[in-house]
N, C-alpha and C positions, 0 to 999 in steps of 0.2 A: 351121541356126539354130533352135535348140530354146529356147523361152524358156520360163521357169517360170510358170505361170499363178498368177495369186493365186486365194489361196482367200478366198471369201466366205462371211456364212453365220454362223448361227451353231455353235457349238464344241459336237459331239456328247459329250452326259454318256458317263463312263465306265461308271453301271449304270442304264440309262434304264428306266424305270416302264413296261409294256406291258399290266400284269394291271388291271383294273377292276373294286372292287365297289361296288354300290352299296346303301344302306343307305336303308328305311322305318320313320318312328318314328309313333305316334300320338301327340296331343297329350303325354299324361303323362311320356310316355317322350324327347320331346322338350327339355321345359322340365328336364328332369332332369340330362339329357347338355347342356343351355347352361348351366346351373348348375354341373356339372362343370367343362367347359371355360373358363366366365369364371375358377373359381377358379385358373387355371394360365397359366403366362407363356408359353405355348404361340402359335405366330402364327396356326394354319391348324386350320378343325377335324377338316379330316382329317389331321394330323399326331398331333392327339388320337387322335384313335376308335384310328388304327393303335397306336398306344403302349398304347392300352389294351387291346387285343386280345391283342397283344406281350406283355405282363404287364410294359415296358418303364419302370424308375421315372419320375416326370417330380416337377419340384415346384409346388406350390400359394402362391400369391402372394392372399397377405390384404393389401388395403389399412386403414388403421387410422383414418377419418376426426374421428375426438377428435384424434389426434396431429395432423395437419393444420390443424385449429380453434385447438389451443391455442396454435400456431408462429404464426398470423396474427393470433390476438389478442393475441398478446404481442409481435410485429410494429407492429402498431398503438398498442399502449400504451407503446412505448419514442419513437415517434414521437411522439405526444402529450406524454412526457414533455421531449424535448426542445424542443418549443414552450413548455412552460409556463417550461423554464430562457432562451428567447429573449423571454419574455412577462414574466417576471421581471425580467430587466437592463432592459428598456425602462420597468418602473415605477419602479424605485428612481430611474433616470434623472431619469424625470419629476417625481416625487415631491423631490429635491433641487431640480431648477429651478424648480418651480413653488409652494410650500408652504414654511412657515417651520419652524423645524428642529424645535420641537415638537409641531406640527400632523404634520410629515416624521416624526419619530421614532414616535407612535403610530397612525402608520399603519404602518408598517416592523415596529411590536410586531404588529400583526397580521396581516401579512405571514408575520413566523418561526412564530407559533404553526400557518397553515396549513401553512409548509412543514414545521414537525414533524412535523403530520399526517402530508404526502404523503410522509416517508420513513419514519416506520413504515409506510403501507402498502406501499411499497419493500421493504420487509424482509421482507413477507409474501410478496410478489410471487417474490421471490428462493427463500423457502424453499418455496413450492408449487412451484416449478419445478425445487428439487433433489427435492424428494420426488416429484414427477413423471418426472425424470430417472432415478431409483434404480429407480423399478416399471416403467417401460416402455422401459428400455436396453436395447439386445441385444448381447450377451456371448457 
């Protein structure tokens, strides 16, 4: 009765790492090679250092925090603007029940002339953000 024993354990790599160096930086040299290493999508810094030793390409990951800022406040301004179209229905609303049709009427005239306003700056809004879109796209 020969039974197959399980294996446990973990699963031995096929080219397992035995060699060790290890590597002394002085300050200068240190802040140098973290400033290297953040700029790369790399996980490990010694995955770094070896690639760079390696002459091994790797690539550099810029984050772009304008692009960021601009997406959340334009985020936020689209948000806003939908309030003002739920803040809108709720005046005219009022403004018919409660106010006689002339009283209602000129206030309604200055009503549209805001929202005139608000959609030329709508327009602007739109066209900073193709011309934002046209310079910082990536192709």
């Amino acid at each position: 009765m020969t039974e197959k024993k399980k294996r446990t354990g973990r699963i031995p790599k096929l080219n397992p790492k035995t060699h060790c160096v290890m590597l002394r930086f002085d300050d200068g040299e240190w802040d140098r090679f973290i400033k290297m290493y953040e700029e790369t999508e790399v996980y490990a810094k010694a995955v770094f250092a070896k690639a760079r030793i390696f002459n091994e390409p790797f690539r550099v990951f810029r984050e772009d925090k304008t692009l960021a800022d601009y997406y959340a406040k334009l985020t936020s301004f689209h948000a806003q603007y939908r309030a003002i179209g739920t803040n809108y229905n709720q005046v005219v609303k009022e403004l018919r029940s409660h106010f006689s049709e002339k009283k209602a009427m000129a206030l309604l005239y200055r009503l549209e002339k805001c929202t005139a306003d608000l959609i030329v700056l709508t327009r602007e809004v739109v066209e900073l953000s193709k011309a934002f879109e046209e310079r910082w796209s990536r192709k």
